[in-house]
C-alpha positions in Angstrom: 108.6 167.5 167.8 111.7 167.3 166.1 111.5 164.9 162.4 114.2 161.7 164.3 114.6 159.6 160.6 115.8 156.7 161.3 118.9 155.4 159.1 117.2 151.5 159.3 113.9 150.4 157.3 110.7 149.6 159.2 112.0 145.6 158.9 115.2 145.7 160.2 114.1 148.0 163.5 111.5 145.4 164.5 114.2 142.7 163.8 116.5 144.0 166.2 113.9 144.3 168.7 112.6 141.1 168.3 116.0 139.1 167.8 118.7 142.1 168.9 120.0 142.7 172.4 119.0 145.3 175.5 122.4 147.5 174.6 120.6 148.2 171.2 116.7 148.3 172.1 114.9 149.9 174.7 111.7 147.1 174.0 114.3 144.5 175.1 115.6 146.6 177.8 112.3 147.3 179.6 111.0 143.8 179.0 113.6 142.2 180.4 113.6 143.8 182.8 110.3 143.6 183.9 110.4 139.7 183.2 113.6 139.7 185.8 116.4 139.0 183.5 120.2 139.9 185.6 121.6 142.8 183.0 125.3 142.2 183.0 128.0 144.2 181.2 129.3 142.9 178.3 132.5 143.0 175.9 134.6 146.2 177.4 132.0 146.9 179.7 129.9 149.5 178.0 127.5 147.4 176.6 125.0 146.3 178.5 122.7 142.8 177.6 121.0 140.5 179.4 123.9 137.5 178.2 123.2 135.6 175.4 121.0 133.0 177.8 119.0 135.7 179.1 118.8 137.6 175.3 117.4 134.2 174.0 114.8 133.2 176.9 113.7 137.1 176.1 113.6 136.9 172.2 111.3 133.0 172.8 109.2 135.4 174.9 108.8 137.9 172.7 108.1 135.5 169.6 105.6 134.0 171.8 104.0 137.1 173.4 104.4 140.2 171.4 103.2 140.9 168.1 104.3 144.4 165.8 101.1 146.1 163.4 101.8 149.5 161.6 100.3 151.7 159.5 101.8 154.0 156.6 102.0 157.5 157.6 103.9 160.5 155.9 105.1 162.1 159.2 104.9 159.2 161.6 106.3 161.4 164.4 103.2 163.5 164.7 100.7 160.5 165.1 103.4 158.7 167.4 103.4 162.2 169.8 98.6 161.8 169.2 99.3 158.1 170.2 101.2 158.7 173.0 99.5 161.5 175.2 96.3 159.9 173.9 96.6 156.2 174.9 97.8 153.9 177.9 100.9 152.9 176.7 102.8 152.1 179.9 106.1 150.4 178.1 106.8 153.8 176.0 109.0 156.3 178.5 109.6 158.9 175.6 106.9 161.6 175.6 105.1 159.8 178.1 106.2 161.0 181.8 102.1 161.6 182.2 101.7 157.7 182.4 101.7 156.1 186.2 104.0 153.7 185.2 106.7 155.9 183.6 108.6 156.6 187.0 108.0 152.9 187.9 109.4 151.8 184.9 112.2 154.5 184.9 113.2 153.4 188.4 113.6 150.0 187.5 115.6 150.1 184.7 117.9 152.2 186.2 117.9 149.6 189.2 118.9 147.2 186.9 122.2 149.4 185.1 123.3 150.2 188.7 123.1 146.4 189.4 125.1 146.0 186.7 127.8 148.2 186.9 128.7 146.8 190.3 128.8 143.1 188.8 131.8 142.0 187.2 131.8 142.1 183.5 130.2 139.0 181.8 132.2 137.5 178.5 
């Protein structure tokens, strides 16, 4: 697997999932969905977020429900590939088409963009 560095610090990608939008984290994107928050597109209509009441409920959830641990790892993309074929991680698509859920998941999140395109653009 290719080295992906990220440009952001460990901090400010769990930030953005925890207090960002679905246009800019897959986390929010699949959670929402799976919670049943309407996607809408947003701004000039490429964007797509669950609104700013729906992105709120989602980050209370998350503040209630989900909690972030990590460890310190040199080449973190090697253990996340081991972590990935070797656990059930049904929420993780990348790497991970082996897991039931991955074409479940897939399906509905792509259920939800369709929905959204043929919605009118929210401001």
């Amino acid at each position: 697997m290719a080295n992906r560095t990220s440009t952001q610090n460990l901090r400010k990608r769990v930030r953005y999932h925890y207090r960002g939008n679905a246009a800019g984290s897959t986390l929010r994107l699949t959670l929402g969905c799976l919670l049943g928050h309407e996607l809408r597109r947003v701004g000039s209509g490429k964007r797509m977020t669950f609104g700013k009441a729906g992105e709120a409920t989602l980050s209370q959830w998350m503040a209630d429900n989900a909690r972030v641990c990590w460890i310190e790892q040199n080449e973190p993309w090697t253990l996340e590939s081991q972590l990935i074929s070797g656990l059930d991680l049904p929420l993780n698509l990348d790497q991970n088409r082996h897991n039931a859920f991955h074409s479940r998941l897939k399906e509905l999140r792509a259920h939800a963009r369709q929905r959204a395109r043929e919605l009118p653009i929210s401001s």
